[in-house]
C-alpha positions in Angstrom: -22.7 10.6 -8.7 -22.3 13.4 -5.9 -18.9 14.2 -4.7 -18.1 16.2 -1.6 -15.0 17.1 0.2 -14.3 19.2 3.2 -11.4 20.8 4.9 -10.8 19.2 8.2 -7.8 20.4 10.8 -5.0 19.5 9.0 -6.0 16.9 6.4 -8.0 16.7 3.3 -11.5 14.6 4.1 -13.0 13.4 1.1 -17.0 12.4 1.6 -16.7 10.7 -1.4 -19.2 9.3 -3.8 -23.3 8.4 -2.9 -23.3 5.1 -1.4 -25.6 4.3 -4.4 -23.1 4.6 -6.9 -20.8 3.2 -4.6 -22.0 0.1 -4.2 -22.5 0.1 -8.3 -19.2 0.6 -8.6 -17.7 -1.8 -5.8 -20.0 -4.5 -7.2 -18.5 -4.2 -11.0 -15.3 -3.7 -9.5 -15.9 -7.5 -7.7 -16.9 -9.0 -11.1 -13.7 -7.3 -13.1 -11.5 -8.8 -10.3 -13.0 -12.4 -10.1 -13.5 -12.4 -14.3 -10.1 -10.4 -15.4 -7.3 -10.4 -13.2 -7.5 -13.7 -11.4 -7.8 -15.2 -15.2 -4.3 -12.8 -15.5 -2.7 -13.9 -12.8 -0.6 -17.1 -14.6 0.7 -13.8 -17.0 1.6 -11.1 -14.1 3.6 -14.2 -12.9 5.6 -15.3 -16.2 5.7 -11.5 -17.0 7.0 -10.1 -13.6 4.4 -7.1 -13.7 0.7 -6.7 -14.7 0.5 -7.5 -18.2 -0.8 -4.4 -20.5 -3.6 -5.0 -21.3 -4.9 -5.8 -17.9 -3.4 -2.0 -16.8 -4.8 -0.7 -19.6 -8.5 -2.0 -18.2 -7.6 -1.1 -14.9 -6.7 2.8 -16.0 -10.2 2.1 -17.9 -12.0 1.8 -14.6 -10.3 4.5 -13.3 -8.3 2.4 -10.9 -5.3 4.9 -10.7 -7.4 8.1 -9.8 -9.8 7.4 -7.0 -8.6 9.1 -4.2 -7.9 11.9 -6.5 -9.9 15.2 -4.9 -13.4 16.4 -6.9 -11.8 19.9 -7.4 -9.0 18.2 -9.4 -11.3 16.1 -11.3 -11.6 12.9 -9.4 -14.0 11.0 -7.9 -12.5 12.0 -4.5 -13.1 8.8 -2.3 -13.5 9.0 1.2 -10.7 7.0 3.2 -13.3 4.3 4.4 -14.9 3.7 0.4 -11.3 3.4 -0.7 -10.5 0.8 2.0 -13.3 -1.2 0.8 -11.8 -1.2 -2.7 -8.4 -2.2 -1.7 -10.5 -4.9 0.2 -11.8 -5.9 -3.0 -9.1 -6.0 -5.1 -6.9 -7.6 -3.1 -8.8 -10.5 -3.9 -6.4 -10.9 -6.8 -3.0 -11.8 -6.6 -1.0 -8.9 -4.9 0.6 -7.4 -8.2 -2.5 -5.8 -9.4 -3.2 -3.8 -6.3 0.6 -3.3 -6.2 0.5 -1.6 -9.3 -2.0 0.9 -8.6 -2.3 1.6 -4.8 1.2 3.5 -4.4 -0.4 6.1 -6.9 -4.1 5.8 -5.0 -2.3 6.0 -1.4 1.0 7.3 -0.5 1.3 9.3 -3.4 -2.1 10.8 -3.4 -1.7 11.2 0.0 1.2 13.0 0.0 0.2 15.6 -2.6 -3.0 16.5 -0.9 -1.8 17.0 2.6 1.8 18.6 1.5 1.7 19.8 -2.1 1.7 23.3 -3.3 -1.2 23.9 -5.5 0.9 24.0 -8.5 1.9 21.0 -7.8 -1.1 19.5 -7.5 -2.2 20.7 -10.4 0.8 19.6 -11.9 0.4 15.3 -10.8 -2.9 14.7 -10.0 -4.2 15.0 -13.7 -1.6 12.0 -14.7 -2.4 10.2 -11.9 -6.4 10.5 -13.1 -4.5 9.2 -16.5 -3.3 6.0 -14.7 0.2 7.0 -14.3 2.6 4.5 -11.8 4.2 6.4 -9.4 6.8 5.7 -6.9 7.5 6.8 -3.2 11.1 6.4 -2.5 11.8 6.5 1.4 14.0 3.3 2.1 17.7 2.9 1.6 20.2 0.0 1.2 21.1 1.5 5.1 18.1 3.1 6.6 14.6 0.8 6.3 13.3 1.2 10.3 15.2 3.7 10.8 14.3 6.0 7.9 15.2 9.4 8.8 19.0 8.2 8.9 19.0 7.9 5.0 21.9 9.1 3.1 20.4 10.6 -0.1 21.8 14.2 -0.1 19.8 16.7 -1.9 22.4 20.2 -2.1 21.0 23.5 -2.9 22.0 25.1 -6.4 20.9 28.6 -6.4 17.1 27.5 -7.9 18.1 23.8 -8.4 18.4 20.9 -5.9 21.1 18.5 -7.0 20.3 14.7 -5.3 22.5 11.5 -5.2 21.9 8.6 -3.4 20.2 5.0 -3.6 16.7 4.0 -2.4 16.1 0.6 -2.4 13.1 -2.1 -2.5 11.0 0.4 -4.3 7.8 -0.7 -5.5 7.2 0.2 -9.0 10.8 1.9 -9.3 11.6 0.5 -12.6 8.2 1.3 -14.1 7.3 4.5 -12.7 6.6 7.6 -14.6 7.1 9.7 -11.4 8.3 9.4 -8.2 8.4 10.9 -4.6 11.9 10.8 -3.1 13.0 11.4 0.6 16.4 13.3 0.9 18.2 15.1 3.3 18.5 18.8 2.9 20.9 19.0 5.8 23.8 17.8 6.4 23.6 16.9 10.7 20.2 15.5 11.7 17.3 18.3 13.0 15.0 18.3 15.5 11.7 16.6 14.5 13.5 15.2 11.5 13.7 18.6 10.1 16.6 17.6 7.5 14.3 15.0 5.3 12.5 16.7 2.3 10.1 15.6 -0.3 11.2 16.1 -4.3 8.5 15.2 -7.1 10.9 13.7 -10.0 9.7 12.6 -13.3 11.1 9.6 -14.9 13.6 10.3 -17.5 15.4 12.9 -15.9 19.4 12.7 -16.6 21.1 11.1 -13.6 17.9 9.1 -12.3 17.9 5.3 -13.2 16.2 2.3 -11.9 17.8 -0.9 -11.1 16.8 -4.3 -12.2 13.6 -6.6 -11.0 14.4 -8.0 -7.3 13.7 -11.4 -6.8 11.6 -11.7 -4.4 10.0 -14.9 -2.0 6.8 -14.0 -2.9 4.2 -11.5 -5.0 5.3 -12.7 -8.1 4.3 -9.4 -10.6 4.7 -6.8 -8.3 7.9 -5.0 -9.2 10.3 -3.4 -6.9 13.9 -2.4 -7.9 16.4 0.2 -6.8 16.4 3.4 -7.9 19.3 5.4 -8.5 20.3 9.5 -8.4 23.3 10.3 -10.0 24.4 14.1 -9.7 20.0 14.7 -10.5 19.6 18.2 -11.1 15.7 19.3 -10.2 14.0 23.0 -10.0 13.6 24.1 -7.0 9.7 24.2 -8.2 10.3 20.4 -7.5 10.5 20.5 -3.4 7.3 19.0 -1.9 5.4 21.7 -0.4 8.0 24.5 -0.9 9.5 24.3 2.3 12.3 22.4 3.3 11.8 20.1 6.5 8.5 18.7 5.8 9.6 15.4 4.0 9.5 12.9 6.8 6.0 14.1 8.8 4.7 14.0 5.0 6.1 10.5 5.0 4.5 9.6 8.4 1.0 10.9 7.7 1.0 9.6 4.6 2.2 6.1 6.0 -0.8 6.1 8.6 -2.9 5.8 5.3 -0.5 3.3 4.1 -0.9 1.0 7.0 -5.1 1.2 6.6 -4.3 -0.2 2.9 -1.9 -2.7 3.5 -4.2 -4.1 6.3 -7.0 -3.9 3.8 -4.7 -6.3 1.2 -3.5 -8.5 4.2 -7.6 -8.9 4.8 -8.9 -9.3 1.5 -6.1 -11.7 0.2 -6.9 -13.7 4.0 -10.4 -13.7 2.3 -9.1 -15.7 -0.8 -7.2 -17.8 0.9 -9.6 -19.2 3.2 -11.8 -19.6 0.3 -9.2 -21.9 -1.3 -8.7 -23.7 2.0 -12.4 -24.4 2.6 -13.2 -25.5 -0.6 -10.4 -28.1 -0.6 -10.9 -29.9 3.0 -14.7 -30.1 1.2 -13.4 -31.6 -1.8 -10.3 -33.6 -0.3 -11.4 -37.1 1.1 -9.7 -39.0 3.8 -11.4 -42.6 5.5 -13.9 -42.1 3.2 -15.4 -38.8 4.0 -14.7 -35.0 3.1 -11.2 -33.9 5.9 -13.9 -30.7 6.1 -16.1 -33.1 8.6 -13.1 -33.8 10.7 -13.6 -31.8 13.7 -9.4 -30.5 13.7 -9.9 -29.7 9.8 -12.7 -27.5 10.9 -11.1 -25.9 13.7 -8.5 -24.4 11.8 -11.1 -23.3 9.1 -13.0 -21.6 12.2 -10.4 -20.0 13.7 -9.1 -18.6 10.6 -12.3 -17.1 10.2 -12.6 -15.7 13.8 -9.1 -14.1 12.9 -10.3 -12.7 9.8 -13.5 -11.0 11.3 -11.8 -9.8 14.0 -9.3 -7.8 11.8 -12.4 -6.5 9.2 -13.9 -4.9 12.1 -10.6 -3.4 13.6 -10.1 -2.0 9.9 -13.5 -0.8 9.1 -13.1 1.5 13.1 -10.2 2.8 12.0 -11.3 3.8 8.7 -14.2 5.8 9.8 -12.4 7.3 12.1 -10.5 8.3 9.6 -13.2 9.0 7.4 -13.9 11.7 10.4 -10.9 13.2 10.1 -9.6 11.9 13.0 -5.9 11.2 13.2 -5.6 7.1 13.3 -1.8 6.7 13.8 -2.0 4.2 16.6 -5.1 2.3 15.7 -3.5 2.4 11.5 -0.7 0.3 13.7 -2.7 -1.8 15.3 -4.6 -3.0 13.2 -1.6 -3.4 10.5 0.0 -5.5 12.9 -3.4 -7.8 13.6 -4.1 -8.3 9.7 -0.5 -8.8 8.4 0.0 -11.6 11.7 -3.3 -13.5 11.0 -3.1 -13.2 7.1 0.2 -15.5 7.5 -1.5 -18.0 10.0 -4.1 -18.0 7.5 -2.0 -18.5 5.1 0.0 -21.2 7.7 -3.5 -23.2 8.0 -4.2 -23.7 4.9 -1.2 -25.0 3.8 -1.6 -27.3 6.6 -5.6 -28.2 5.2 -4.2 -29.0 1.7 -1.7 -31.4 3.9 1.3 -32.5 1.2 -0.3 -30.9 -1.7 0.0 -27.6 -0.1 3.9 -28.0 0.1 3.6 -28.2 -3.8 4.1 -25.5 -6.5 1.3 -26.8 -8.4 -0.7 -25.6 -5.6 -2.0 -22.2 -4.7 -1.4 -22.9 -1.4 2.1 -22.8 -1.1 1.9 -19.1 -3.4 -0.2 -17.7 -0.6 2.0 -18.5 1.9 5.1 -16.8 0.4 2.7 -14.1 -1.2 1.6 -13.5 2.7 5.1 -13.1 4.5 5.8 -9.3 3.5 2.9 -8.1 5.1 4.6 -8.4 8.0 7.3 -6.3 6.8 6.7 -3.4 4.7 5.2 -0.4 5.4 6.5 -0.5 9.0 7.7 -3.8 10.5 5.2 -5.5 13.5 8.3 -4.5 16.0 8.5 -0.8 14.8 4.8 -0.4 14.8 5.1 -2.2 18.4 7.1 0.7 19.4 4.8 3.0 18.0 2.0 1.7 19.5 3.6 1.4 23.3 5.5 5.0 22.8 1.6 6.4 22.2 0.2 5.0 25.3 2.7 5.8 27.4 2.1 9.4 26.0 -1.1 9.5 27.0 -0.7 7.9 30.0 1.6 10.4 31.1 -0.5 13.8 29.5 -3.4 12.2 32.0 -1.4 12.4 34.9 
């Protein structure tokens, strides 16, 4: 398998592996999801997390490391080969991709854009060993609004000190390390030049993790508050070794973020109109299969309408991407388009499987709980509104 990677402006672009070996591993990858972990899913539900075993396979398969860069010892996927996994996976009930693509995305991200090379050095061999990691951003007071958090990190000679809270973190109570956003200032910057990155491993005195939230949906994918209590860190420990950079790390690494959770919204909109389909051609009404009633099949067709339509916005913006290109505004758009139509997806077929969709004995009714978060995380479909509008009217106004 031949790796490449490039230096591009200001980011990282990974060429990835040969689309030979690609498509070797993306077909094995499909088997491992369809024979492994939809077989698990019944235990990430009654266990609240991926069970063991199942991580254990998934580290196997190298799951944890692929965006990892060749220099470090990773396959060093390119944006687009990794959407296409994420695609794949998300076939699976959303714990298993949960459990791996903080670590694959924003964390991986964030290290190659931002990190010192000691750093880097430093994380990106555990997260080759399958290590969960955390990025902790939002606060019990600041979600939208992020760069208003409270978390204070205080300068000790060459120690931080942090306290604070960060809240609805995924993988916060079983991560081994974690990312966390704090202010270095006291008043707010210009450019949100207060907010700093810290890398904090688990187990150090002061940081704890709250318990399991209880969440609507996505039964097995773990988020929890986690807690820093008077943590005392080397100054080694600051993301990049600047102050300042901590929230344009956050946004670049987000614009990633966005490609992968339109990528889960898609390929979990995949599995559900597979369920949905095969049920109005199973389910007889007067007689006949409801699939060869002409409203039955509308609702079939324009989920799938919906669902191409949102596969092609995301496969543009990943080779753009892929390019090197920066993919802020389209990483919106197209977050927005797959996390609205996965829940109308979701919506219709609930509405094909009639009563027996309302049921808990049903997948149905899972995948339209599992659905309604996509909406919210990773930038809400009103913030990324915003962000979308405030770019055009940027460039509407550099053109005049």
């Amino acid at each position: 398998m031949s790796v490449q990677s490039r230096s591009w402006g200001l980011q990282m672009v990974e060429t990835g592996l040969d689309s030979e070996a690609f498509e070797a591993f993306l077909d094995m990858l499909r088997r491992f999801v369809r024979e492994r972990l939809v077989p698990a899913e019944p235990r990430a539900f009654e266990e609240d997390f991926v069970p063991d075993d199942i991580l254990a396979e998934m580290r196997d398969m190298g799951l944890f490391g692929l965006t990892v860069p060749a220099e470090y010892g990773g396959p060093g996927l390119s944006i687009e080969q990794y959407i296409e996994i994420i695609l794949e996976i998300a076939w699976a009930a959303p714990a298993f991709r949960s459990a791996m693509a903080i670590s694959t995305g924003i964390i991986t991200t964030a290290l190659k854009l931002d990190a010192t090379e000691e750093q880097r050095r430093e994380y990106f061999p555990k997260l080759l060993a399958g290590a969960i990691a955390s990025f902790c951003l939002t606060e019990p007071d600041s979600g939208s609004d992020s760069a208003a958090m409270k978390t204070r990190a205080v300068k000790d000679g060459d120690f931080y000190v942090l306290n604070g809270t960060k809240r609805y973190i995924t993988n916060g109570p079983r991560a081994e390390f974690f990312i966390v956003m704090a202010r270095t200032s006291a008043e707010n910057l210009p450019s949100n030049g207060h907010v700093s990155g810290f890398l904090i491993p688990a187990g150090t005195p002061g940081l704890s993790v709250g318990k399991h939230d209880k969440k609507m949906g996505q039964k097995g994918a773990i988020t929890g508050d986690v807690i820093l209590e008077d943590v005392r860190i080397p100054a080694s420990a600051l993301l990049g070794g600047v102050e300042g950079k901590g929230f344009k790390t956050a946004m670049k690494a987000l614009d990633g973020g966005r490609l992968s959770v339109a990528a889960t919204a898609l390929g979990y909109s995949r599995r559900i109109l597979a369920s949905a389909l095969k049920y109005a051609t199973e389910r007889k009404a007067f007689g006949e299969p409801i699939a060869n009633f002409q409203l039955i099949q509308a609702m079939l067709a324009d989920s799938r309408i919906e669902l191409y339509a949102g596969e092609c916005m995301l496969r543009d913006a990943t080779r753009a991407a892929t390019r090197g290109e920066r993919v802020s505004t389209e990483a919106a758009c197209v977050k927005v388009f797959a996390s609205e139509a996965a829940t109308r997806i979701a919506d219709r077929c609930v509405q094909i499987y009639g009563g027996a969709g309302y049921m808990a004995e049903y997948e149905a009714e899972r995948f339209y709980r599992d659905t309604r978060v996509y909406r919210i995380y990773e930038g809400t479909t009103q913030i990324l509104q915003v962000v979308i509008a405030k770019a055009m009217l940027k460039e509407f106004a550099a053109a005049l």
